[in-house]
N, C-alpha and C positions, 0 to 999 in steps of 0.2 A: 385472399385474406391478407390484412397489410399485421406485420409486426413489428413489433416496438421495444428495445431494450432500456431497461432504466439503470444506472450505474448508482448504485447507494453506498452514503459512506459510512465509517467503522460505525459510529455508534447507529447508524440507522437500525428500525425495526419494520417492518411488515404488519401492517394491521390484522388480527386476527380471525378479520371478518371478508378480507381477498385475500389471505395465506392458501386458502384451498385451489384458487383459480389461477393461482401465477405459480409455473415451477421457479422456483428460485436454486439460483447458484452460489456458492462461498469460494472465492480464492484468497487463501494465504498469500500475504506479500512479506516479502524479505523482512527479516529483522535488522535492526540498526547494527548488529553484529557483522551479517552477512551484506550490509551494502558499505560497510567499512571496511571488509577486508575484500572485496569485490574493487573497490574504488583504490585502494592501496595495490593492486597488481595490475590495474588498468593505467593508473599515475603513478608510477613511481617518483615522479619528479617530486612530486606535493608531498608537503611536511604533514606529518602525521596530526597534527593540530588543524591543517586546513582540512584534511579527510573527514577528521570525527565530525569539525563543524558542519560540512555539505551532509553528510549525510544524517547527521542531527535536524537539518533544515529540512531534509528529501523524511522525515518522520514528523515534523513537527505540522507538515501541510499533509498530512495523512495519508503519506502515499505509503507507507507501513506498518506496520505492527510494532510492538513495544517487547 
């Protein structure tokens, strides 16, 4: 039996007509809070103005939550 994952983004939904046939999974990803202060202990080098930006960018392509 061959299977197949599908990676969906934030606002994606499920049709309600295959929501019964596919298990579906939800992961929380980091809040812009926690990949700021995640990035601020991993670079201390970088100025707190480059942190917010990178990780304002690492949110704005949807790789986290708000």
């Amino acid at each position: 039996m061959n299977k197949a994952a599908i990676l969906l983004g934030s606002n994606a939904t499920v049709s309600s007509d295959i929501a019964p046939e596919v298990p579906t999974i939800v992961q929380q990803l980091p809040a812009i809070e926690e990949i700021s202060s995640y990035l601020a202990q991993v670079l201390p080098d970088y100025s707190r103005s480059d942190i917010h930006a990178t990780a304002n960018a690492w949110c704005r392509h949807g790789m986290s939550r708000h």
